[in-house]
C-alpha positions in Angstrom: 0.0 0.0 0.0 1.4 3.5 -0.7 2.6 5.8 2.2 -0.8 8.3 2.2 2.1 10.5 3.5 3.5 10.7 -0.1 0.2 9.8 -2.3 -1.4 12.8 -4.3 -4.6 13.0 -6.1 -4.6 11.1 -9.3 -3.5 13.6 -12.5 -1.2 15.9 -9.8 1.7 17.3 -11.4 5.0 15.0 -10.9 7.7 16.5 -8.1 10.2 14.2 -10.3 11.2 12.8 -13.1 13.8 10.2 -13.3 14.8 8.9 -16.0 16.7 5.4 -16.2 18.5 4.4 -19.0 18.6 0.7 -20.2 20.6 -1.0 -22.7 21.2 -5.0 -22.0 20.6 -4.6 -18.4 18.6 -7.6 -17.2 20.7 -8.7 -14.6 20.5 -5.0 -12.9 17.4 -3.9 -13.6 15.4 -5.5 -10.8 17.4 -4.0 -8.0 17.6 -0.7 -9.4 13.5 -0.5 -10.2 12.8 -2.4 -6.6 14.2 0.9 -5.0 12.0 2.8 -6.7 8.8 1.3 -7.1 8.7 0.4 -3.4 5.1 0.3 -1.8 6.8 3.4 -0.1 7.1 5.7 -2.9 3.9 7.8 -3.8 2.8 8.7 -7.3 5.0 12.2 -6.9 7.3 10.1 -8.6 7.7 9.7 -12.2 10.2 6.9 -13.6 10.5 7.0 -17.6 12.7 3.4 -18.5 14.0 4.1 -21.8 14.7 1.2 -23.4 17.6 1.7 -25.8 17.2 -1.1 -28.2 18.6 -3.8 -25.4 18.3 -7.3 -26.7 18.2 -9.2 -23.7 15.3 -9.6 -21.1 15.3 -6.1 -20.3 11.9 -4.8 -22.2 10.2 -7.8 -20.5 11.4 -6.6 -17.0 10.5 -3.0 -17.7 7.1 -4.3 -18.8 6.5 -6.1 -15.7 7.5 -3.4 -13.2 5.3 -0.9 -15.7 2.5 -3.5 -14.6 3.8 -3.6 -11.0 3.4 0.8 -10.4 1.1 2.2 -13.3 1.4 5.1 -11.8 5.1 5.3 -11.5 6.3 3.9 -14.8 6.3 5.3 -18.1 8.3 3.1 -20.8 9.8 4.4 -24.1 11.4 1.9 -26.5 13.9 3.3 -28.6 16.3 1.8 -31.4 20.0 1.9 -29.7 21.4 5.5 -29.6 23.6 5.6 -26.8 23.1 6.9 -23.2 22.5 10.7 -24.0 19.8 10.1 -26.6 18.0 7.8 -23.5 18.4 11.4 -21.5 17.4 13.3 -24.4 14.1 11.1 -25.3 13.3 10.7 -21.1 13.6 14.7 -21.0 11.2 15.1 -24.3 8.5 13.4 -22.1 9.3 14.5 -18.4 6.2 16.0 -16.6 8.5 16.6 -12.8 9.4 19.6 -11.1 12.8 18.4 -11.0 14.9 15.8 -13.9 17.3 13.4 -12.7 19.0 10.1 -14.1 19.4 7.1 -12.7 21.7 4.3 -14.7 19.8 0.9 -14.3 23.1 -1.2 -13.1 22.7 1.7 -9.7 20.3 1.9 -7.5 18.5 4.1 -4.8 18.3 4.0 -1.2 14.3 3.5 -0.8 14.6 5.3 2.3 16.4 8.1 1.1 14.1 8.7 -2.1 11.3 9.4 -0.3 12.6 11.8 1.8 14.1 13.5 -1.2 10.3 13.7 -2.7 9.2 15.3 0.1 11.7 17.8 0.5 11.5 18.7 -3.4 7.7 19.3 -2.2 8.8 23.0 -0.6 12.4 22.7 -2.3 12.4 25.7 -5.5 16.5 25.9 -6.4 17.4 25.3 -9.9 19.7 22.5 -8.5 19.4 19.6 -5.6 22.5 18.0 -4.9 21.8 14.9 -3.1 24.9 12.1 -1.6 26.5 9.0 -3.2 27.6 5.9 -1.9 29.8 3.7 -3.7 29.3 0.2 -4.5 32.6 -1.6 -5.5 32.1 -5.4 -6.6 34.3 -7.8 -7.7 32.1 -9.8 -10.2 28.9 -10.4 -8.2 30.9 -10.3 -4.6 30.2 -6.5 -2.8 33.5 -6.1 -1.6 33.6 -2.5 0.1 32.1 0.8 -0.2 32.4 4.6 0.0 30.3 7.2 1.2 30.6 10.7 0.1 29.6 12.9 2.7 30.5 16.8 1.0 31.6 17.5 4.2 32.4 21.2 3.9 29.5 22.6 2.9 26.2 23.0 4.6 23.7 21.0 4.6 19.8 22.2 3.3 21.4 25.9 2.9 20.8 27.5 -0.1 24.2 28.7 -1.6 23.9 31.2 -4.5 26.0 29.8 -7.7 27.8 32.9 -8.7 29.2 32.9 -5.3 29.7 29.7 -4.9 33.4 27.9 -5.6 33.3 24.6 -6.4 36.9 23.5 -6.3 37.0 24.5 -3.2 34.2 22.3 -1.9 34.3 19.2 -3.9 37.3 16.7 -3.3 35.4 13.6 -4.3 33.2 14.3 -7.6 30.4 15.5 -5.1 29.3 17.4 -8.5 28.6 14.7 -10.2 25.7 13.3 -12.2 24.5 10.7 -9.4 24.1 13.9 -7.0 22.5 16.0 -9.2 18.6 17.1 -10.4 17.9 19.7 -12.0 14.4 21.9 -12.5 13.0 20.5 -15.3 12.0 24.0 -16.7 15.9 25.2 -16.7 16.9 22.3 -18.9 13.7 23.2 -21.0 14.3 26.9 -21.3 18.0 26.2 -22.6 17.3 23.9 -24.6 19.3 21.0 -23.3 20.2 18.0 -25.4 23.2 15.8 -24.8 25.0 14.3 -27.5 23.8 11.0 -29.1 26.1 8.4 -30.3 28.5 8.4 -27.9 29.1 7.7 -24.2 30.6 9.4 -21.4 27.9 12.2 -21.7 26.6 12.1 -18.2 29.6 14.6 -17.7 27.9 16.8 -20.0 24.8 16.4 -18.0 26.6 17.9 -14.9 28.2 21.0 -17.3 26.2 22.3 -19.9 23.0 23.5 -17.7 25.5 24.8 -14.3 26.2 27.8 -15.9 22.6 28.9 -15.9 21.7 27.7 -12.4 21.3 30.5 -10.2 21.3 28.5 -6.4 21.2 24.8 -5.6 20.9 23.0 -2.1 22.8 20.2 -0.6 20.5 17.6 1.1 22.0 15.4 3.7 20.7 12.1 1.8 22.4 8.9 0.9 20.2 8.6 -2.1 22.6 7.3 -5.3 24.3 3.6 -5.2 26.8 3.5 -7.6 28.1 -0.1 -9.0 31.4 -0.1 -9.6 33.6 -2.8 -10.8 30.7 -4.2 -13.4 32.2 -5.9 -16.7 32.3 -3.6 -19.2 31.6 -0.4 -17.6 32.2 2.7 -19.3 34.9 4.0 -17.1 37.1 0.7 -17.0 40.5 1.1 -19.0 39.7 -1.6 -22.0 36.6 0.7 -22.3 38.3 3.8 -22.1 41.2 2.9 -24.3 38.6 1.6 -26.9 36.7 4.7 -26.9 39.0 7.2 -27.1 37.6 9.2 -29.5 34.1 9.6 -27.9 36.3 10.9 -25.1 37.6 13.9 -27.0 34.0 14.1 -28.3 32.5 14.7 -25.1 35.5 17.4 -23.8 35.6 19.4 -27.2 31.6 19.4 -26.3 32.5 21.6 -23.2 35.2 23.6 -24.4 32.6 24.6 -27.7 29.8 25.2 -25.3 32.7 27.9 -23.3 33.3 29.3 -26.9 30.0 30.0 -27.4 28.9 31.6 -24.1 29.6 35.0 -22.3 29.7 34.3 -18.8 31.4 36.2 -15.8 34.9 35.0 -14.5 34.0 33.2 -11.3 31.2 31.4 -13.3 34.1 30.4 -15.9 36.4 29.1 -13.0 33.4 26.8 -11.8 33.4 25.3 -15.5 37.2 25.1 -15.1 36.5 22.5 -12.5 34.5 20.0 -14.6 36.6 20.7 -18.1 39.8 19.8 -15.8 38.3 16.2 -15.0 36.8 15.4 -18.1 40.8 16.6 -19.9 42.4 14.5 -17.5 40.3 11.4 -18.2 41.0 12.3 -21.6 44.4 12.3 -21.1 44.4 9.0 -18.8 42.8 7.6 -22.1 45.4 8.9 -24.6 48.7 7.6 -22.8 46.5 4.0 -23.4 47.0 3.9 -27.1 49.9 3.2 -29.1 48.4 5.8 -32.5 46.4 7.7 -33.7 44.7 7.2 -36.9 45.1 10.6 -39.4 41.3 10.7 -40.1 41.5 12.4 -36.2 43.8 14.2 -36.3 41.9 17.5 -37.3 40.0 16.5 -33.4 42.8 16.4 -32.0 44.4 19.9 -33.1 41.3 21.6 -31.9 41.3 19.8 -28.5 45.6 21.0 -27.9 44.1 24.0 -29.2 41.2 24.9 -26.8 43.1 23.1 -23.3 45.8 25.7 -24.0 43.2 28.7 -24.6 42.0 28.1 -21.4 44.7 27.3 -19.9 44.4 23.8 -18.5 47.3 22.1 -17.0 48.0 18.5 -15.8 50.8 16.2 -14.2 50.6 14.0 -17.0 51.7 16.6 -19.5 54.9 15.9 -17.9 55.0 12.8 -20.0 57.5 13.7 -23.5 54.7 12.7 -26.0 52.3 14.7 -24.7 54.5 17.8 -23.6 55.8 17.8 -27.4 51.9 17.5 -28.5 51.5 20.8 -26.2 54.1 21.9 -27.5 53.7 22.0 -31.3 49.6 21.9 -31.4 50.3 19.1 -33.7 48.4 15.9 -33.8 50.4 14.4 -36.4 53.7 14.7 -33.8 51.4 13.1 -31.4 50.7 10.1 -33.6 54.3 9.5 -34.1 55.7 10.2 -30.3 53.1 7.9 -29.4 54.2 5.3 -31.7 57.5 5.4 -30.7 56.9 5.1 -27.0 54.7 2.0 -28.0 57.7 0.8 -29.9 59.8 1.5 -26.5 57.9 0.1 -24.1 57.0 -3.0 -26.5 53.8 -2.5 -27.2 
């Protein structure tokens, strides 16, 4: 039976929208749509599974749990496109206050969630940052996790963005995409759309939209469990080696999007903090391969192009084939130092 706490009149506008994308995920998708279709969640909830052209069991799942909570689960069935067209087709439909993703190999405390709903009830930031535990695994075995705690800032204060520094609060990705939700009407208004295609654009999802968020709140909540240590997750290094070039993708993304806009200086250093994580991931990527192919190279000039223009530095720059890349602005030099330190180091 649903909390009568949390239960609103049938037809009530939706407090959130989450949206969960699913590709091949039939092993994971139970626990991740238990914790959200519990008998403790009301109907302020809105959960749109967008199934991404998974061949597996997945659809039948999503069907069954659509059967399960009527009033919780929308379903869109989409040919494969990649995780930001699942946040681009979820948002296209989203009838919340707030938008927030869930990936369906995570889960959320039960607990947590509806505490969240009922503090988005009086909550009217452009931003809710909410805590993340994670979930490390070794195959199926938990082995140990982390809990985030954002420890130096304040908890259900509302902070004003513009003077707000974010390096000097987050040590641990607390601005990440498990934390945060956004009003649905920002992401509306600026017309948000992630990249399709490609992966790694749940960074996105945390930069384009921040420069236009005015305040945001921090909510003591353990609500996000993130999985890591699954085979073939994004963020592993056969993954990341493989797709190197959605990588660059996704950071010249950012660094076009800071082209584009006119925004003040302490608004620019808050962007500074994402772009420098997603560059060194890209860089973590690079120093994986043993070439690059000439048909990228033209990517690859505008990415040493833009990381100097705003002035981005790293420790691995240190490294002689990517100092002389710096250097000379040159893919084509980067092809070949990275050859021969393949060749050196017997790759």
């Amino acid at each position: 039976m649903v909390n009568d706490k949390m239960a609103r009149d049938p037809g009530s506008d939706k407090i959130l929208s989450l949206v969960v994308p699913t590709y091949n995920m039939e092993k994971y998708l139970p626990a991740c749509l238990d914790s959200v279709t519990d008998e403790l969640i009301g109907d302020s909830l809105e959960v749109i599974v967008v199934n991404d052209g998974s061949t597996d069991r997945s659809p039948d799942i999503i069907r069954q749990y659509e059967q399960k909570r009527p009033d919780l689960i929308k379903v869109i069935d989409k040919p494969n496109g990649h995780y930001g067209s699942c946040v681009n087709a979820g948002l296209a439909v989203a009838t919340g206050k707030y938008f927030k993703i869930l990936d369906a190999d995570d889960w959320f405390d039960t607990q947590a969630l509806a505490a969240f709903l009922h503090k988005l009830e009086t909550c009217d930031t452009d931003l809710v940052i909410t805590l993340r535990v994670d979930e490390l695994f070794d195959g199926d075995q938990k082995v140990d996790e982390q809990k985030h705690s954002f420890n130096t800032v304040f908890k259900d204060h509302v902070y004003q963005a513009a003077e707000f520094s974010i390096r000097t609060h987050a040590y641990e990705s607390e601005f990440g995409m498990n934390g945060m939700a956004y009003k649905t009407r920002l992401l509306r208004d600026m017309e948000f759309r992630l990249p399709e295609g490609i992966n790694y654009t749940d960074t996105l999802y945390c930069f384009l939209p921040y420069s236009q968020v005015k305040d945001f709140v921090v909510y003591d909540l353990y609500l996000y469990h993130y999985r890591i240590g699954r085979e073939g997750q994004s963020v592993g290094s056969d993954s990341q080696k493989k797709n190197l070039m959605q990588i660059v993708e996704m950071v010249e993304a950012m660094f076009n999007r800071m082209d584009a806009e006119t925004v003040g200086k302490h608004v620019r250093k808050n962007q500074a903090y994402f772009v420098d994580g997603a560059v060194n991931f890209c860089l973590h990527s690079l120093k994986m391969q043993s070439r690059i192919k000439p048909s990228d190279y033209p990517q690859f000039d505008s990415l040493i192009r833009h990381i100097r223009k705003y002035g981005v530095r790293h420790p691995l720059f240190k490294k002689w084939y990517l100092k002389l890349w710096r250097k000379t602005e040159s893919a084509r030099a980067l092809d070949w130092a990275l050859r021969l330190h393949s060749l050196a180091n017997g790759k």
